[in-house]
BAFI-3210 file (N, C-alpha, C; in Angstrom, 3 decimals, decimal comma, padded with zeros to 6 digits):
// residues 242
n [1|2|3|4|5|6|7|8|9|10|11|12|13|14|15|16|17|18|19|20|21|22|23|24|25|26|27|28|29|30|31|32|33|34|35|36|37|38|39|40|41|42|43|44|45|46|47|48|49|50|51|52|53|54|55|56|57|58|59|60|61|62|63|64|65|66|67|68|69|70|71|72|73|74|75|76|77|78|79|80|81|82|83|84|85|86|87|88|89|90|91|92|93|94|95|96|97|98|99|100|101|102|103|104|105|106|107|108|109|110|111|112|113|114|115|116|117|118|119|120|121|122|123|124|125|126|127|128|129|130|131|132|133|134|135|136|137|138|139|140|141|142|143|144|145|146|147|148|149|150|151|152|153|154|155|156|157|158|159|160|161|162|163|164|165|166|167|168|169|170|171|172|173|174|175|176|177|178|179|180|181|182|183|184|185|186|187|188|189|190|191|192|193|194|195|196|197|198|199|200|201|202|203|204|205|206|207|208|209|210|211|212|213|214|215|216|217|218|219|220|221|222|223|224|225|226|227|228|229|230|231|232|233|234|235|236|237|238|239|240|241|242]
n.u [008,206|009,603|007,514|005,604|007,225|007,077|004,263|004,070|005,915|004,381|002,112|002,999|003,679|001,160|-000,548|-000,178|-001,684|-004,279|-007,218|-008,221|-006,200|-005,057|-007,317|-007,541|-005,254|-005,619|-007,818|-006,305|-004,124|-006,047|-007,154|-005,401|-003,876|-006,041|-006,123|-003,304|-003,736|-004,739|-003,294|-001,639|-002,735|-004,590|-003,265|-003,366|-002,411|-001,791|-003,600|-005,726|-006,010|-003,255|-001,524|-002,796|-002,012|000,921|001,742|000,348|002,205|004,176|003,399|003,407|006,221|007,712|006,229|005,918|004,369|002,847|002,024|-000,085|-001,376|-002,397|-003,966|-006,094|-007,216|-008,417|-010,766|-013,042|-013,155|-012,881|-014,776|-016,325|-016,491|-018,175|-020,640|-020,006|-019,575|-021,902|-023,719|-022,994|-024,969|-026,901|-025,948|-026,014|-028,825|-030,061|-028,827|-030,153|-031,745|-029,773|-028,237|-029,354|-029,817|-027,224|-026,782|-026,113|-022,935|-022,112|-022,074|-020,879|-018,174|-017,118|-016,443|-014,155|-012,895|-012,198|-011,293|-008,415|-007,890|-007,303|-005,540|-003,906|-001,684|-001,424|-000,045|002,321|003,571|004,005|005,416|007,761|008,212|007,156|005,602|002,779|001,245|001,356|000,908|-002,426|-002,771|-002,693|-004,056|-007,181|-006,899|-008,236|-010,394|-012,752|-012,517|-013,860|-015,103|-012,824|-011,129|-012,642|-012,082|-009,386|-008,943|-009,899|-008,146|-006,624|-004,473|-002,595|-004,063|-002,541|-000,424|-002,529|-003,411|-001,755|-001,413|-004,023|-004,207|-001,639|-002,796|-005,488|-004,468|-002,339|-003,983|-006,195|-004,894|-003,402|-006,247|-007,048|-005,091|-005,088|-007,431|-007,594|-005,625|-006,480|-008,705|-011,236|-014,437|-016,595|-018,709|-019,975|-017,829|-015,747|-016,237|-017,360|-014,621|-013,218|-014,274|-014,418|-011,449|-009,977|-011,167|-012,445|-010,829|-010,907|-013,474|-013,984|-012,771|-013,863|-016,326|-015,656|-015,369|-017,750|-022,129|-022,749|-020,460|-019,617|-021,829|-021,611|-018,976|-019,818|-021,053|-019,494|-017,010|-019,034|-020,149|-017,425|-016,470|-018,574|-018,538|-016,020|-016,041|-017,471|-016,453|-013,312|-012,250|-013,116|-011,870|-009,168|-009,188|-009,570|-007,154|-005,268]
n.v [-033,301|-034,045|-034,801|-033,051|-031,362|-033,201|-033,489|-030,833|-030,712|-032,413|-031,257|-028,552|-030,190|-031,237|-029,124|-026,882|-028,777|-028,590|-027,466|-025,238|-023,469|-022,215|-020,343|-018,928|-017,596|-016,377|-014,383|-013,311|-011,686|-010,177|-008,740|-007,686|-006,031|-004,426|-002,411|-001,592|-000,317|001,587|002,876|004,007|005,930|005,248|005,162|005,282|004,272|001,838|-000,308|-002,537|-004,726|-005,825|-004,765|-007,144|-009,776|-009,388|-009,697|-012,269|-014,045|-013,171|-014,884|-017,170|-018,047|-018,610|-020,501|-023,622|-024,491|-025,714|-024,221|-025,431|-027,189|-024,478|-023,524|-025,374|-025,486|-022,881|-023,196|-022,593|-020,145|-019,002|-019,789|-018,323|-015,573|-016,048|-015,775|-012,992|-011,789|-011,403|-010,142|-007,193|-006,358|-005,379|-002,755|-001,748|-001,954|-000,293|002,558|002,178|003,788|006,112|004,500|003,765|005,864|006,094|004,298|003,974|005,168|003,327|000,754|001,707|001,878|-000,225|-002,510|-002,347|-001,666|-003,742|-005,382|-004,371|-004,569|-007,535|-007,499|-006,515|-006,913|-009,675|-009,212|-007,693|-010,239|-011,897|-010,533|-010,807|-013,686|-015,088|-018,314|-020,394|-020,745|-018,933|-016,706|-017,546|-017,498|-014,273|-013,083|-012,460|-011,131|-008,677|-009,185|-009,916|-012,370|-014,646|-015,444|-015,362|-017,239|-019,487|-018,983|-019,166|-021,758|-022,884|-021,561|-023,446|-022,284|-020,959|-020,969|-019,730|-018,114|-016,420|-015,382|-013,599|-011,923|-010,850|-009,260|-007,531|-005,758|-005,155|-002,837|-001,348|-000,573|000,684|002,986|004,532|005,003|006,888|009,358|009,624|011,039|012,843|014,463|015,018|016,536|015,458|014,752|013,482|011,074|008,560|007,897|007,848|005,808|003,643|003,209|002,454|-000,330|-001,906|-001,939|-002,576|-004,120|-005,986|-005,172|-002,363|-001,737|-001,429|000,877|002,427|002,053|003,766|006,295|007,309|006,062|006,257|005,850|003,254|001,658|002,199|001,102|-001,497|-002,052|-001,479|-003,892|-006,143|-006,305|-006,287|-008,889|-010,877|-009,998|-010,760|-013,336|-014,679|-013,846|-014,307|-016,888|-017,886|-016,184|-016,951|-019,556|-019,346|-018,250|-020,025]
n.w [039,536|037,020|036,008|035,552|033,558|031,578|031,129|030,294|027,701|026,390|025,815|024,456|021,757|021,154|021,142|019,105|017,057|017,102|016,225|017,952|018,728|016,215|015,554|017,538|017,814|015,024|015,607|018,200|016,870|015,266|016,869|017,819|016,000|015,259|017,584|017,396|015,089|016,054|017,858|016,220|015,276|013,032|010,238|006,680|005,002|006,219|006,903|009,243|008,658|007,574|009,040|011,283|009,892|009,301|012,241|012,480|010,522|012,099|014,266|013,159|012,256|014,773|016,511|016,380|014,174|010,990|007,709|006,329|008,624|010,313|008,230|008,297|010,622|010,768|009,375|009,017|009,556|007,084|005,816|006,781|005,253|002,863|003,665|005,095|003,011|001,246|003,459|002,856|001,001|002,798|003,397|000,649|-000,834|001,031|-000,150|-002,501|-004,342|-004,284|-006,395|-008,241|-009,714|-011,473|-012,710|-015,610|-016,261|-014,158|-015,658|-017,895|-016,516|-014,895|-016,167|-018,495|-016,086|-014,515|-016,261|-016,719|-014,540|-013,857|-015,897|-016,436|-014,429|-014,970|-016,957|-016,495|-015,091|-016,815|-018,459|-016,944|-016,698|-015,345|-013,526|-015,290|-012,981|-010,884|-012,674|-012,889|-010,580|-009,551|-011,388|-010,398|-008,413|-007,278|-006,861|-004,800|-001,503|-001,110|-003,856|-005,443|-004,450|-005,517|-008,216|-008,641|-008,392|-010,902|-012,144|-011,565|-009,680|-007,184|-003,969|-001,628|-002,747|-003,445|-001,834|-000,671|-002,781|-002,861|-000,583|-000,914|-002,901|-001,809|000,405|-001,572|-003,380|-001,980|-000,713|-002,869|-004,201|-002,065|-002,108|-004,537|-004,920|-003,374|-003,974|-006,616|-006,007|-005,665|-004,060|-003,876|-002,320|-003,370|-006,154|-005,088|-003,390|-005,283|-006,451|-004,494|-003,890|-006,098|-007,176|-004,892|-003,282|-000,530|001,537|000,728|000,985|003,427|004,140|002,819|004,286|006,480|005,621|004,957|005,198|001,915|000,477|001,578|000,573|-002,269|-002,722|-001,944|-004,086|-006,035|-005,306|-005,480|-007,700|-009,361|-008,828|-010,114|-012,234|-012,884|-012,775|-014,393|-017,163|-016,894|-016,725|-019,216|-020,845|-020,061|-020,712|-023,780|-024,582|-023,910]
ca.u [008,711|009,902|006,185|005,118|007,603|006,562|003,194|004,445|006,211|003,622|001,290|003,604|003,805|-000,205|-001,406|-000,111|-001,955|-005,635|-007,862|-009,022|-005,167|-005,528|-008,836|-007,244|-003,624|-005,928|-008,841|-005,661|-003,838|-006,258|-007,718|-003,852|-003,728|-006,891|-005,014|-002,080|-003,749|-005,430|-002,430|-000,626|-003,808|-005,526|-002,918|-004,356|-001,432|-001,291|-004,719|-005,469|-005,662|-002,007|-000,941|-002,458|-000,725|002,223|001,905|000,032|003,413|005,544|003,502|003,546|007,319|008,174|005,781|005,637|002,496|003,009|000,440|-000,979|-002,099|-003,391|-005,240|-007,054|-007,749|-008,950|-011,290|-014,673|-013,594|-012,451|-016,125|-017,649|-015,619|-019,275|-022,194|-019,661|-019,772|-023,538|-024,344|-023,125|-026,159|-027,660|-025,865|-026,600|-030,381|-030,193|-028,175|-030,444|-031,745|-028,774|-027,788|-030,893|-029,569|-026,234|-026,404|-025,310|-021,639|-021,260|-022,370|-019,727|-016,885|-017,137|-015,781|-013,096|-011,833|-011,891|-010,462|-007,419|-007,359|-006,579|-004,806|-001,777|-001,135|-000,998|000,590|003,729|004,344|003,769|007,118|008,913|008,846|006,293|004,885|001,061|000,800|001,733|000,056|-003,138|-002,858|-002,453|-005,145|-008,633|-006,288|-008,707|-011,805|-013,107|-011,697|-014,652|-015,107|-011,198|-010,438|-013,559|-011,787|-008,086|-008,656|-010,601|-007,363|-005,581|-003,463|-002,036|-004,412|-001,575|-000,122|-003,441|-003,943|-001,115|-002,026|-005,250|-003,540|-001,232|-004,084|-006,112|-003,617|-002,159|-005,796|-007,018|-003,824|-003,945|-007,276|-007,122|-003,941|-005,314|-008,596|-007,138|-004,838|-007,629|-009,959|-012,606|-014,987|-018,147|-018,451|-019,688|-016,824|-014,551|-016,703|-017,008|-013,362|-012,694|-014,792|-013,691|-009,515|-009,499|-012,249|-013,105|-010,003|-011,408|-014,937|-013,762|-012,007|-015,271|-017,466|-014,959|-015,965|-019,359|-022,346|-023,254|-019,268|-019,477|-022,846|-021,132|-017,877|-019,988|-021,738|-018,280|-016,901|-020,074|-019,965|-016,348|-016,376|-019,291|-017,970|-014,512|-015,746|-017,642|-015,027|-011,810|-012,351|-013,190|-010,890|-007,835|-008,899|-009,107|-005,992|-004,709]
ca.v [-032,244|-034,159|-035,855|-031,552|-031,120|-034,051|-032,993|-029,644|-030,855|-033,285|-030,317|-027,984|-030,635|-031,432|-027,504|-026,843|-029,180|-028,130|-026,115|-023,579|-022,895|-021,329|-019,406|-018,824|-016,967|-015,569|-013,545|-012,555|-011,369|-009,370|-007,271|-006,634|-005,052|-003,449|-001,640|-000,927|000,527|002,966|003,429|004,624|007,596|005,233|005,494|005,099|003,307|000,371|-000,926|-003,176|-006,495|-005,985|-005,132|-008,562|-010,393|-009,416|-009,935|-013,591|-014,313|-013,529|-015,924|-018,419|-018,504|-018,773|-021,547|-025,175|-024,851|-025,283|-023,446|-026,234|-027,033|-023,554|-023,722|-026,341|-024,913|-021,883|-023,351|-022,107|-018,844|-018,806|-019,919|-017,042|-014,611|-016,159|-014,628|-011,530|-010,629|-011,273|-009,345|-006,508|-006,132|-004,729|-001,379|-001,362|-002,108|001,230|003,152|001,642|005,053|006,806|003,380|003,676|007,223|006,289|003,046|004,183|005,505|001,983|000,034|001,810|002,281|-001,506|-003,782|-001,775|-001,559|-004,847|-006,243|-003,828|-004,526|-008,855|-007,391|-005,371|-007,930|-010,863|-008,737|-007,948|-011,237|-012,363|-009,774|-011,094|-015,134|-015,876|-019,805|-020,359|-021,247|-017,760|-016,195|-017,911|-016,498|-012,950|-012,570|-012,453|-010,141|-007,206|-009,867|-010,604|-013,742|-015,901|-015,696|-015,468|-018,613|-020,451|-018,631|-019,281|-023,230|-023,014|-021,955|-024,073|-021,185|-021,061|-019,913|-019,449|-016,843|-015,318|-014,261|-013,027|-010,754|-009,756|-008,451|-006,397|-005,277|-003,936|-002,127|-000,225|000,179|001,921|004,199|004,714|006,275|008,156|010,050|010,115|011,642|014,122|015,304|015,288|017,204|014,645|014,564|012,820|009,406|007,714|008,140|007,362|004,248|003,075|003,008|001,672|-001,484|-002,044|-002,206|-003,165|-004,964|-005,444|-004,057|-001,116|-001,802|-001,122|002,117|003,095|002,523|004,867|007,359|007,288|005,009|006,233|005,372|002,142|001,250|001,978|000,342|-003,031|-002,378|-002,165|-005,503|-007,664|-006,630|-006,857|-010,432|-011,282|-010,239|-011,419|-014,807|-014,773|-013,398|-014,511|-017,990|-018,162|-015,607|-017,787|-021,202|-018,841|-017,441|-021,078]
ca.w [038,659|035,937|035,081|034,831|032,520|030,248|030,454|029,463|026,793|025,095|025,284|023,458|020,882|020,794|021,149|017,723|016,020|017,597|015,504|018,343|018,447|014,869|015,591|018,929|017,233|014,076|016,418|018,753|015,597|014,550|017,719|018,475|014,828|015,747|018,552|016,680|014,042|016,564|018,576|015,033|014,355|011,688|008,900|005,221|004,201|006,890|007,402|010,315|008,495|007,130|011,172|011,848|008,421|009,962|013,641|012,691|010,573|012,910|015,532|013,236|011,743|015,881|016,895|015,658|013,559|009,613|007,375|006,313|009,634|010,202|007,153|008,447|011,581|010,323|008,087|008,936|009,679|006,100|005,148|006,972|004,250|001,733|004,209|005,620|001,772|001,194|004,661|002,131|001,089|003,389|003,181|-000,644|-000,870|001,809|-000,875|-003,964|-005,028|-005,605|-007,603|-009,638|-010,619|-011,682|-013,745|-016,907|-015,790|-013,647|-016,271|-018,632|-016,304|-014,317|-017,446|-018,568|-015,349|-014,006|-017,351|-016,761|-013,076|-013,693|-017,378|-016,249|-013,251|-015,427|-018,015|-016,449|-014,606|-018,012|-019,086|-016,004|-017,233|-014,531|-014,295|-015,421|-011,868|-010,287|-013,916|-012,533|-008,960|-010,086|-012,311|-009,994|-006,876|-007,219|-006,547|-003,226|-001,506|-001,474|-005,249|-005,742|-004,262|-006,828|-009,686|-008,808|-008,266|-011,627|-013,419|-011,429|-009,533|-005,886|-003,137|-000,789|-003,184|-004,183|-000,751|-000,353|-003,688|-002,144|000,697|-001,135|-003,793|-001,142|001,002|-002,430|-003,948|-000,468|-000,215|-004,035|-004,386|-001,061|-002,361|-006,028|-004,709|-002,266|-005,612|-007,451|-005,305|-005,195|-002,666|-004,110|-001,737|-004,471|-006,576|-004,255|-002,818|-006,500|-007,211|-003,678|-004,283|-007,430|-006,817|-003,587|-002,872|000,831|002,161|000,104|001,363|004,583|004,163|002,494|005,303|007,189|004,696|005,202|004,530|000,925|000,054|001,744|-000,161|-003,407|-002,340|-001,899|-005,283|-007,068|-005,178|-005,472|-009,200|-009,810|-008,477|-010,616|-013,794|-013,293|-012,321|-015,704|-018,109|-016,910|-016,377|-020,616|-021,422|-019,845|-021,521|-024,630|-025,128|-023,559]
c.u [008,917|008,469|005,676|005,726|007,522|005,304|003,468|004,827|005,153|002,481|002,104|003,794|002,116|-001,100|-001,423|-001,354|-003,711|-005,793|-008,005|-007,370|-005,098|-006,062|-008,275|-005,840|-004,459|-006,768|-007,410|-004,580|-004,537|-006,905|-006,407|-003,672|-005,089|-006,335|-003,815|-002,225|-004,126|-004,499|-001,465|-001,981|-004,644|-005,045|-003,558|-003,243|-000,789|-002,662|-004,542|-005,125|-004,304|-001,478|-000,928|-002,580|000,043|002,733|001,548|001,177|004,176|005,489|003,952|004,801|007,920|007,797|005,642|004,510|002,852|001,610|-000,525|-001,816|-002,893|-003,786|-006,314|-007,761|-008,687|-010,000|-012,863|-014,137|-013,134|-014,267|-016,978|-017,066|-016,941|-020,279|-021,357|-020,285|-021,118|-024,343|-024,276|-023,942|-027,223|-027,619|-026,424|-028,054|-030,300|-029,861|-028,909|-030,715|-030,923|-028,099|-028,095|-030,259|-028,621|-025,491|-026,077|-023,452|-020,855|-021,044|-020,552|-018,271|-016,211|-016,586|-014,563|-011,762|-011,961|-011,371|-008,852|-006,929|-006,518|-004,916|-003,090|-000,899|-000,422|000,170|002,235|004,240|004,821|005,273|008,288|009,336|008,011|005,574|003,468|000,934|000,078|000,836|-001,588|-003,673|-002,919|-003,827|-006,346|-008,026|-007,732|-010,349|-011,794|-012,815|-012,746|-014,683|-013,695|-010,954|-011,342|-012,858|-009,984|-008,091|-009,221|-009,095|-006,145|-004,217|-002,907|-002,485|-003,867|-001,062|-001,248|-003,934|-003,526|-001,177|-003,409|-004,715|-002,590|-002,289|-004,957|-005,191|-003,241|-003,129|-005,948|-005,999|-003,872|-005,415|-007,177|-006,128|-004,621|-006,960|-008,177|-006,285|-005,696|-008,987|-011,364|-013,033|-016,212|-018,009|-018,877|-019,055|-015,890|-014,672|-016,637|-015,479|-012,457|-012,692|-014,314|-011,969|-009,503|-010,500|-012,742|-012,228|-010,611|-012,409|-014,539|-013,532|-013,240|-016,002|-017,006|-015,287|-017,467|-020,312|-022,767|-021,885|-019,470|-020,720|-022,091|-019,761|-018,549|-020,508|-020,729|-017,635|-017,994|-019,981|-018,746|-016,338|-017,270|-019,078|-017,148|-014,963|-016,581|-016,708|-013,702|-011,406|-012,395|-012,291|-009,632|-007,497|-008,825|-007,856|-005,178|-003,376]
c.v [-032,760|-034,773|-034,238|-031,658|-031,958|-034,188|-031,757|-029,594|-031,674|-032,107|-028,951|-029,050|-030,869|-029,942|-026,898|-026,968|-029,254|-027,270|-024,864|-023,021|-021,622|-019,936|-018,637|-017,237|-016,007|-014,097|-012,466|-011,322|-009,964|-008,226|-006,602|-005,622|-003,993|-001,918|-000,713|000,153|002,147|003,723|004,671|005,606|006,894|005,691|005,322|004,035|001,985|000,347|-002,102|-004,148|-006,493|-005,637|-006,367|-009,896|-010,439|-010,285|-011,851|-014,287|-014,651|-014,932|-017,271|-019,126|-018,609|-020,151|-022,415|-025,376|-024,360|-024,369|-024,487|-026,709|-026,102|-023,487|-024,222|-026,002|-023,814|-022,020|-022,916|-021,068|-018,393|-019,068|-018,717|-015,531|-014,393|-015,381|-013,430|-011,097|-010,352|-010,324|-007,662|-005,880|-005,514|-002,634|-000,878|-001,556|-000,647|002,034|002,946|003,215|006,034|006,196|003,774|005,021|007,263|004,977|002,703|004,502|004,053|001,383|000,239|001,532|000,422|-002,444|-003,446|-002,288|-003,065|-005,934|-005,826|-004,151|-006,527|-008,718|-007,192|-006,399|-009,107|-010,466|-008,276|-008,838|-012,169|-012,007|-010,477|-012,626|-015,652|-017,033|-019,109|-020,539|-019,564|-016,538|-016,321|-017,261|-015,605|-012,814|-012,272|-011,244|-009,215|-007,859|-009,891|-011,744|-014,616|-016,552|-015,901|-016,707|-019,516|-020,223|-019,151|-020,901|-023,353|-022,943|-022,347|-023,044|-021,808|-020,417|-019,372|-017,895|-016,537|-014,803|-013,453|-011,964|-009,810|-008,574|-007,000|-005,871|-004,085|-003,247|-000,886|000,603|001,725|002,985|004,577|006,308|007,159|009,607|010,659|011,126|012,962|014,886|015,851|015,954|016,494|014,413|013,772|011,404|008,599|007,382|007,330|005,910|003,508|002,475|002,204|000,033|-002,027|-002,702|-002,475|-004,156|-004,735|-004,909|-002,558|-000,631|-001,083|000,549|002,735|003,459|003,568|006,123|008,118|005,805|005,066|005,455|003,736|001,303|001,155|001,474|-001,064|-003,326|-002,988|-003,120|-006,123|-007,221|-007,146|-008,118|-011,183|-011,526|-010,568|-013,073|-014,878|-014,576|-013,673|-016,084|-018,735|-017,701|-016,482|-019,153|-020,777|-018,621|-018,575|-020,789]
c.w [037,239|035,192|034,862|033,945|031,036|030,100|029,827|027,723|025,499|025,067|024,883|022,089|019,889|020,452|019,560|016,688|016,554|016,942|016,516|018,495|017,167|014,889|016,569|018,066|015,976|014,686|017,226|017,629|015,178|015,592|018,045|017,392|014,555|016,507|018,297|016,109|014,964|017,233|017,277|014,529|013,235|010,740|007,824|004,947|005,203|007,138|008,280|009,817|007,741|008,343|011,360|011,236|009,482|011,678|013,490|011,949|011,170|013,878|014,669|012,694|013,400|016,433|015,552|015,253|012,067|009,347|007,026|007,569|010,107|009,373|007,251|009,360|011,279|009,294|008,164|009,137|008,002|005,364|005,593|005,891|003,783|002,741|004,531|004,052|001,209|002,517|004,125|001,508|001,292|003,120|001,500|-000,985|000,122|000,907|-002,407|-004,920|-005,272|-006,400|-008,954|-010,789|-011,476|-012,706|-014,733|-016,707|-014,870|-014,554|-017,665|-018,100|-015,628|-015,341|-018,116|-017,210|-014,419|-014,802|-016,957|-015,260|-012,892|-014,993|-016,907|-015,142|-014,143|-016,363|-017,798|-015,687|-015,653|-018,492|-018,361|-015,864|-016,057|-014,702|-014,484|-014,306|-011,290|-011,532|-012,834|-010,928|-008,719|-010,547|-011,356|-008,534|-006,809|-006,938|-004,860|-003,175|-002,011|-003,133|-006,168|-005,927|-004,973|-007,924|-009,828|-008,970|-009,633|-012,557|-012,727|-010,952|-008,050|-004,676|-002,170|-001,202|-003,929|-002,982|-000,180|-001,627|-003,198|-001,276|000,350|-002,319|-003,193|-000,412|-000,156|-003,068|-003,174|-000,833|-001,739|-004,270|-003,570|-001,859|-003,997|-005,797|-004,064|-003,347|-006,431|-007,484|-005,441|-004,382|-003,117|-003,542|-002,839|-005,664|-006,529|-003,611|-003,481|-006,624|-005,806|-003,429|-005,220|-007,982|-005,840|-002,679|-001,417|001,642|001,895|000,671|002,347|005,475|003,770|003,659|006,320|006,777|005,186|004,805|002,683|000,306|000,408|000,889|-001,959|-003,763|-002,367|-003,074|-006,156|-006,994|-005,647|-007,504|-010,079|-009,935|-009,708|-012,308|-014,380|-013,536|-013,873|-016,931|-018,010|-016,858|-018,267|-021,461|-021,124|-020,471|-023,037|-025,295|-024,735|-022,872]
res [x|x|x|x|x|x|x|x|x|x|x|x|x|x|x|x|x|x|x|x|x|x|x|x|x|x|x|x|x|x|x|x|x|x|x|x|x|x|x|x|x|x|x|x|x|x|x|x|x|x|x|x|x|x|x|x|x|x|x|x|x|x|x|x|x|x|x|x|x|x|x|x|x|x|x|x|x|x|x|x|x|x|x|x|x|x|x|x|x|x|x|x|x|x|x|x|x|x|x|x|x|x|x|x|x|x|x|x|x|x|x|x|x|x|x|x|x|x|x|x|x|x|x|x|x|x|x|x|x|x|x|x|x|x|x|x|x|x|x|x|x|x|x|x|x|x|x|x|x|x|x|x|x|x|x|x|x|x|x|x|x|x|x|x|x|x|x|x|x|x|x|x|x|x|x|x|x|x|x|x|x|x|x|x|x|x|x|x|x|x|x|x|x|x|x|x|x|x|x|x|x|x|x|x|x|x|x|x|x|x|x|x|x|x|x|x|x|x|x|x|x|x|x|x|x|x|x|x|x|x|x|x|x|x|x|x|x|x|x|x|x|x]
***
């Protein structure tokens, strides 16, 4: 009995610190917030991957596993973020011809609003005496992670708290437009897919493809561009203004 319980115990101490633990607690995490979400009707204003935020929190302020350790663990599924967002793609090359039609109105509305989308963030943490650190971590939220986390280590930010900005970014984005669209009597999916991509990135994406696929096609146009033009412009603009 007592040699079980000191295998018991040295594998509660060793289980921790195993990557498929991680993968193991992140995957369970997120089909339970799958579940949830469906059990709760598919709110607008809790999307699944903020269900299983929460739920993977809770496991991990209970069990003996820092984040740094899950960080580590989790580290390829953090690399498959770069092909999920290139697999994007696909739906937009399907969607190219009503692109083709509409490339003057992106072209105008896409730089504006992805200046104003890092602007106002930085701008009142800026009012509120926020470090350059936390400044730095703020600014790219409204990007997709993959390209986020190149742009946040670039100005030297905190990817810990820039993912925790994503997270709330897309969640308010999504619920945001829905509400501002449904006020606004907008129904055109590309509109609405545009402006979902755009502020909320792939949380947004997501909600798009719920939409339909023309929304979700122009939901991946306005991420893969956002990302593209932030990671150009904000990276010069910040050593600019110093």
């Amino acid at each position: 009995m007592s040699e079980l319980l000191l295998r018991l115990e040295s594998l509660a101490h060793t289980l921790p610190q195993r990557p498929e633990t991680a993968i193991v607690l992140t995957l369970a995490a997120y089909f339970a917030g799958l579940r949830l979400f469906n059990w709760l009707r598919s709110p607008a204003w809790c999307p699944p991957i903020l269900l299983a935020a929460c739920l993977l929190a809770g496991l991990l302020a209970l069990l003996p596993l820092g984040y740094t350790e899950y960080h580590r663990g989790v580290g390829w599924l953090t690399w498959l973020l770069g092909p999920a967002t290139v697999a994007l793609g696909v739906p937009l090359y399907q969607q190219v011809h009503h692109i083709r039609t509409l490339w003057k109105p992106i072209v105008l509305t896409l730089p504006p609003a992805a200046i104003l989308a890092a602007g106002y963030a930085v701008g009142i943490a800026w009012l509120l005496d926020a470090p350059p650190t936390v400044l730095a971590s703020l600014a790219p939220k409204s990007v997709t992670a993959p390209i986020a986390m190149g742009i946040v280590e670039e100005l030297r930010g905190s990817v810990p708290l820039l993912m925790g900005a994503l997270l709330i970014t897309g969640v308010m984005a999504t619920l945001s437009i829905t509400l501002l669209a449904r006020w606004g009597n907008i129904h055109d999916p590309r509109v609405i897919g545009f402006a979902l991509g755009v502020n909320g990135h792939a949380i947004g994406t997501v909600r798009a493809f719920d939409i339909g696929p023309t929304a979700g096609a122009f939901a991946s146009l306005g991420m893969s561009l956002t990302g593209v033009f932030t990671a150009l412009w904000l990276p010069m603009m910040w050593y600019f203004v110093g």
